[in-house]
C-alpha positions as CSV (number, residue, x, y, z in Angstrom):
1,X,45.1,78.3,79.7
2,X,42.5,79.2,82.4
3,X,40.3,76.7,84.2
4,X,37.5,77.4,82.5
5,X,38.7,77.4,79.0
6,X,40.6,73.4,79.9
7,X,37.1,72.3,81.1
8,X,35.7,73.9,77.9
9,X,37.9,72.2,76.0
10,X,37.7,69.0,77.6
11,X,33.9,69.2,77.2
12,X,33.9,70.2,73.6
13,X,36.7,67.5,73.0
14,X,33.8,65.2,74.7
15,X,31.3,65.6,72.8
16,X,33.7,65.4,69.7
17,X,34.5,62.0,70.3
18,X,30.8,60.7,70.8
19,X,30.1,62.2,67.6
20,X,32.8,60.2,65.7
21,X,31.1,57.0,67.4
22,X,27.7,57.2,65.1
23,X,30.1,58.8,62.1
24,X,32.4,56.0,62.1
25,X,30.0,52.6,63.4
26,X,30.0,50.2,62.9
27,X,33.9,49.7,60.7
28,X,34.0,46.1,61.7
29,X,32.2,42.7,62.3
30,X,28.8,42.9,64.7
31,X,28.4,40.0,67.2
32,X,24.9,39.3,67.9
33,X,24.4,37.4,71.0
34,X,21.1,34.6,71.0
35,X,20.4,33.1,74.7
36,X,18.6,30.0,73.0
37,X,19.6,26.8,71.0
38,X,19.6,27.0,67.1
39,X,15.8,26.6,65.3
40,X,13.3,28.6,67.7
41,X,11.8,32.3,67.9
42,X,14.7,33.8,69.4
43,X,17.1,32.1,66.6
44,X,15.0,33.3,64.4
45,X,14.2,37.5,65.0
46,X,18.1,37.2,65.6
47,X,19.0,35.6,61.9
48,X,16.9,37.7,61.0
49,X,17.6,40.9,62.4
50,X,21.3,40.5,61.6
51,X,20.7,39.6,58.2
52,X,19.3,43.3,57.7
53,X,21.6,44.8,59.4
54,X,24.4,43.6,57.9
55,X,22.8,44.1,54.5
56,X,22.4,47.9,55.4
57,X,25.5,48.4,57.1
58,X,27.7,46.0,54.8
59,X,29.4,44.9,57.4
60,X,29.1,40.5,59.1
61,X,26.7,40.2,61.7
62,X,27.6,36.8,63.3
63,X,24.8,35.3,65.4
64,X,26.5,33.4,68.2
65,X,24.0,31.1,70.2
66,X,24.9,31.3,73.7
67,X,22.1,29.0,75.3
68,X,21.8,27.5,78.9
69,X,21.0,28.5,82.2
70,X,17.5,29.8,81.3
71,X,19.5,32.8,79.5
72,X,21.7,33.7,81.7
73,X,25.0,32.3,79.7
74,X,24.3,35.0,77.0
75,X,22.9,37.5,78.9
76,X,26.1,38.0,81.2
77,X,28.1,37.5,78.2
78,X,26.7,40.6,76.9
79,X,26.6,42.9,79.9
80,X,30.2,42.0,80.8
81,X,31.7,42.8,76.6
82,X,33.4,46.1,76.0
83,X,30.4,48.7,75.4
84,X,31.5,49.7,72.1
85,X,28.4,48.7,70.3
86,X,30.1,45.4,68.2
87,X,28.6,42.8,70.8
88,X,24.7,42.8,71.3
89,X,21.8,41.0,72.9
90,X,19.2,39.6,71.5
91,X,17.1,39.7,74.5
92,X,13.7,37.9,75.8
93,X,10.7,37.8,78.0
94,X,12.4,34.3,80.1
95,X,15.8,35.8,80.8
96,X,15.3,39.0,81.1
97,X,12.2,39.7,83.1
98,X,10.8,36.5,84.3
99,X,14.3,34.6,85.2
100,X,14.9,37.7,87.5
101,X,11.5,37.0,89.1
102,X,12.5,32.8,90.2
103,X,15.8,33.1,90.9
104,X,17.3,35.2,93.9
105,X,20.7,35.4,92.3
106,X,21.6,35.7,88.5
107,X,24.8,37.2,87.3
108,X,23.3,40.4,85.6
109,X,20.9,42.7,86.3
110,X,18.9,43.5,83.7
111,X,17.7,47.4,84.5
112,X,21.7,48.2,85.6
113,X,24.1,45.7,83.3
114,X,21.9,46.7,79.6
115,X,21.5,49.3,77.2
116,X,18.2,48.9,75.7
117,X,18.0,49.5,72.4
118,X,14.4,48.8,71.0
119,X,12.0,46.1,71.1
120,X,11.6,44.2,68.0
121,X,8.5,42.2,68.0
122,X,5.9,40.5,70.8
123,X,4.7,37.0,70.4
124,X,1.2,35.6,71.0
125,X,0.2,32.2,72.5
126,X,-2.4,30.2,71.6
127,X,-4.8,28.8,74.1
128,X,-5.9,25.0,72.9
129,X,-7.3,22.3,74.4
130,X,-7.5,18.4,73.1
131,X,-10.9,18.1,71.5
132,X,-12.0,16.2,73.9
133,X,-12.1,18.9,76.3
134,X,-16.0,19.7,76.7
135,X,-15.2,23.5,76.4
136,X,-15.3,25.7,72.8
137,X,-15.1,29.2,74.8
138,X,-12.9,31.0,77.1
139,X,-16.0,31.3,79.8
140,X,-17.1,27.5,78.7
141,X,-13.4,26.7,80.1
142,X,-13.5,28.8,82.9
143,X,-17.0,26.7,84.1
144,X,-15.4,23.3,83.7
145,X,-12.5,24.4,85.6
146,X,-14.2,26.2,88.4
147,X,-16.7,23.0,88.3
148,X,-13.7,20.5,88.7
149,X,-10.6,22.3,90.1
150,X,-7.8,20.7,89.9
151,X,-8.5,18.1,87.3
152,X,-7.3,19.7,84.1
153,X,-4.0,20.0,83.7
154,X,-2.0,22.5,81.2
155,X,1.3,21.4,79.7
156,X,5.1,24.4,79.0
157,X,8.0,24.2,77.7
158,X,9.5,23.9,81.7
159,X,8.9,25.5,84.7
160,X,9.4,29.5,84.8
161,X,9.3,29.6,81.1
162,X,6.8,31.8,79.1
163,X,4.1,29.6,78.5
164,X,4.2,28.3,81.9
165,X,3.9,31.7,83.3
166,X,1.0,32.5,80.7
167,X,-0.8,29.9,82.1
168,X,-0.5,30.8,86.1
169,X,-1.4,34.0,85.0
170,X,-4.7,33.2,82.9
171,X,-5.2,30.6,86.5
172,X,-5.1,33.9,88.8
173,X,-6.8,36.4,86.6
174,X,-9.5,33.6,85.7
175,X,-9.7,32.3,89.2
176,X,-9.2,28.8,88.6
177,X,-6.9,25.9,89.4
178,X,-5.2,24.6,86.7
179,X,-2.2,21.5,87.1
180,X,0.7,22.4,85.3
181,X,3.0,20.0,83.5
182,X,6.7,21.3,82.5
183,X,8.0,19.5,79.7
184,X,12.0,20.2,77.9
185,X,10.3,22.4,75.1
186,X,7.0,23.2,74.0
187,X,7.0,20.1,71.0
188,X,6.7,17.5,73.1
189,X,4.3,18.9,75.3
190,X,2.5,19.5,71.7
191,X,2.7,16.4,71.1
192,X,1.1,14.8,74.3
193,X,-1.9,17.3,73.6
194,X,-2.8,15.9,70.5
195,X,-2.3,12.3,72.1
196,X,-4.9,13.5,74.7
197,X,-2.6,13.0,78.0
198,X,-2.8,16.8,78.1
199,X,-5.8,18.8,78.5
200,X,-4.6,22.4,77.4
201,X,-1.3,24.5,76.8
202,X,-0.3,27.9,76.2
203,X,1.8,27.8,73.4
204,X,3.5,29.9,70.0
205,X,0.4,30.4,67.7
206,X,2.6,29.0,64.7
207,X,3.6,25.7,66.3
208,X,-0.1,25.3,67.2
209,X,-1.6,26.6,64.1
210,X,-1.4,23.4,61.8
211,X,-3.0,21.2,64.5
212,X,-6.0,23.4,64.1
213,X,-7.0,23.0,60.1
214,X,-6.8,19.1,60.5
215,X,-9.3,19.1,64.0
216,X,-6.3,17.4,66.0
217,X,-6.3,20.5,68.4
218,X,-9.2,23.1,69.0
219,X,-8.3,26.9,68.8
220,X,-10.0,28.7,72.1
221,X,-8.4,32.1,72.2
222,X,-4.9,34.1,71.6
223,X,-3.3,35.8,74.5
224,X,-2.3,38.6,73.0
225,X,-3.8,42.4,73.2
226,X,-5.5,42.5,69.8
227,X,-6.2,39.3,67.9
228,X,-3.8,37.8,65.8
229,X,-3.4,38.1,61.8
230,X,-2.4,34.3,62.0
231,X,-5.7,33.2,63.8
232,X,-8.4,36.1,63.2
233,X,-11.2,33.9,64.3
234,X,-9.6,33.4,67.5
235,X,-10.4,36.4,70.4
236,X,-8.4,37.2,72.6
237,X,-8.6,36.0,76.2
238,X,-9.6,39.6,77.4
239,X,-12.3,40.0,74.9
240,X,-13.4,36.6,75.7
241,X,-13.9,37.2,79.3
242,X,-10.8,37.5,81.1
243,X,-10.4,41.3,81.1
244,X,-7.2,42.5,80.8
245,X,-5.4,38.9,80.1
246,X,-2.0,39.6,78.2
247,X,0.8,36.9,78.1
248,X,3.5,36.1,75.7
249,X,7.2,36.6,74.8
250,X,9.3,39.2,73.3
251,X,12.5,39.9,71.9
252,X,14.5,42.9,71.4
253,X,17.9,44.1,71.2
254,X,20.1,45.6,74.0
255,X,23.4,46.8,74.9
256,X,26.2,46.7,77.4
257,X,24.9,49.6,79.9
258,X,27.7,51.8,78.7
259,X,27.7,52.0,75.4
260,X,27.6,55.3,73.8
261,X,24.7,57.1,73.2
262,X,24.6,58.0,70.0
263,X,25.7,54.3,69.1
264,X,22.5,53.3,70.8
265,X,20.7,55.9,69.0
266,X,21.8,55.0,65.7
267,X,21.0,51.2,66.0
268,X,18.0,51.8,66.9
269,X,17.0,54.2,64.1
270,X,18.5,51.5,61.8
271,X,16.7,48.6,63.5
272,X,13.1,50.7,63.5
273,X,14.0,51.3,59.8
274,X,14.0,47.3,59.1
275,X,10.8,46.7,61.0
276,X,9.3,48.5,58.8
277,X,10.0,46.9,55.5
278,X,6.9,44.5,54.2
279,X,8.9,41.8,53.5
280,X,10.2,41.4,57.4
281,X,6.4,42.0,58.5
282,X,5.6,39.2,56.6
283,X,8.5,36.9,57.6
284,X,7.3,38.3,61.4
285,X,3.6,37.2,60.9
286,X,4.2,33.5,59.6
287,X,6.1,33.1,63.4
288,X,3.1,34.9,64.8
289,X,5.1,37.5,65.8
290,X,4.5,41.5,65.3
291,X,7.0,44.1,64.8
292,X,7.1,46.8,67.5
293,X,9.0,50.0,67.0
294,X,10.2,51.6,70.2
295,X,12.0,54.1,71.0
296,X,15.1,53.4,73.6
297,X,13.4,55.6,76.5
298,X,10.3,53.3,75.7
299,X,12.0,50.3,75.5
300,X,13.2,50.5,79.1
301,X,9.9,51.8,80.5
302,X,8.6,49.0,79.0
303,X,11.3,46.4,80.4
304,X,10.5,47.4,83.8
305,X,7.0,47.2,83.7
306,X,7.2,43.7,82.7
307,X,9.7,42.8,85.7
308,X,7.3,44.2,88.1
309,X,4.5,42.0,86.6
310,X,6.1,38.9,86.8
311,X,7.9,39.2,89.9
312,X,4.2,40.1,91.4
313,X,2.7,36.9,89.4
314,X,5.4,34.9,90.8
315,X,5.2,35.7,94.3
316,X,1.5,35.7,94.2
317,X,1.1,32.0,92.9
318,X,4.0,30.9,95.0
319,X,6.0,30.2,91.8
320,X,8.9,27.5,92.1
321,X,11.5,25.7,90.6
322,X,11.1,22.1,90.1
């Protein structure tokens, strides 16, 4: 056999094989990989999710809550399984885009180490203040902090996490100085609002959302792009004067880098498919959360625009650990 005719078969043995991939995945048990405890947003778009996908592809999809170390744990679990498309991430905004911005060494790297497969949903915060707060407006908030910097103070769930960030963001955008307090979760800080030893948080529209109805917290705005079907009343910071304010979370799903592409492809049609089924918009907007259908390509254009934003917040506010 010539030389040409071996590389020509090699190729078109090649591209055989990727092809059997897509025609014979998943024949097995999918491991779903969740960087956070049992009971919060992440847990949930990942019960979720798998539930779905095992439905459709009548096969287990085990969720197996890897959490500690701000996400890393899970994350490098992920990157270092065997890229056969059986073990995936159920990736976030903290570990994969802001975590990379505080620390100087993590054990992944999220643009090399991860297929991305699409991104399933974005998450609001709600801006809210005690009552006491003399502000019922964006701008009104804006004055009393420019008026008295440094007095009001803004609880998070701990220091580098999403709402934290949300905040220094809304303090540089806004031009204000804001003290942050980092608590273990974003309930007890919750709670310390409505006790009035905090003055304001960032924090998931549907942990804040029944403090609103009984007057124990006051709604101010939603950090998101558009404003929220949970809270239509509220505007959005931007539209309420900070233009261009966008903060939040996210969660998609991702592979190990070298998984095949047609594996990739394939759970992401599938995945896209769910998203788009009423009953998982609904389940999506009582978390406050809206379904986002990506392409792969997309996906990864969009995971690196979000590294560069935070690692240019963080370096700008001189960001640190406590």
């Amino acid at each position: 056999m010539s030389l040409l005719n071996q590389i020509t078969c090699v190729g078109f043995m090649i591209a055989l094989a990727h092809h059997g991939h897509a025609q014979t995945y998943p024949n097995k048990s999918i491991r779903l990989v969740v960087t956070f405890a049992a009971g919060g947003g992440a847990d949930f778009m990942g019960r979720l999710t798998g539930q779905k996908l095992g439905e459709g592809y009548r096969q287990t999809v085990v969720v197996d809550n890897r959490a500690g170390a701000s996400g890393a744990i899970g994350s490098e679990l992920v990157a270092r399984a065997p890229a056969d498309g059986y073990t995936l991430l159920l990736g976030a905004a903290g570990p994969l885009v802001i975590a990379p911005a505080l620390y100087a060494k993590l054990p992944f790297d999220t643009v090399k180490d991860f297929a991305p497969i699409t991104l399933l949903a974005s998450v609001a915060f709600a801006l809210a203040t005690h009552p006491s707060v003399p502000a019922t407006s964006v701008k009104e908030l804006i004055a009393l902090a420019r008026a008295k910097p440094g007095t009001l103070n803004f609880g998070s769930s701990g220091t580098g996490g999403a709402p934290h960030l949300a905040g220094e963001l809304f303090q540089t955008m806004a031009k204000v100085k804001l003290v942050h307090v980092p608590y273990k979760g974003l309930s007890p800080a919750i709670t310390d609002l409505i006790g009035g030893q905090l003055d304001l948080i960032f924090a998931d529209l549907n942990l804040v959302e029944p403090h609103l109805a009984s007057g124990r917290l006051r709604g101010i705005a939603v950090t998101s792009g558009k404003r929220s079907a949970l809270m239509p009343r509220l505007p959005t910071v931007a539209e309420a004067g900070v233009n261009g304010y966008q903060a939040g979370t996210w969660y998609g799903v991702l592979a190990p880098a070298a998984t095949p592409r047609d594996i990739v492809v394939k759970l992401n049609a599938d995945i896209n498919r769910i998203l788009s089924n009423t009953d998982v918009k609904e389940r999506l907007a009582t978390q406050g959360a809206e379904g986002t259908q990506t392409t792969p390509e997309q996906f990864a254009a969009f995971i690196r625009s979000e590294l560069e934003k935070w690692m240019h917040l963080v370096n700008s506010a001189n960001i640190r650990l406590e």
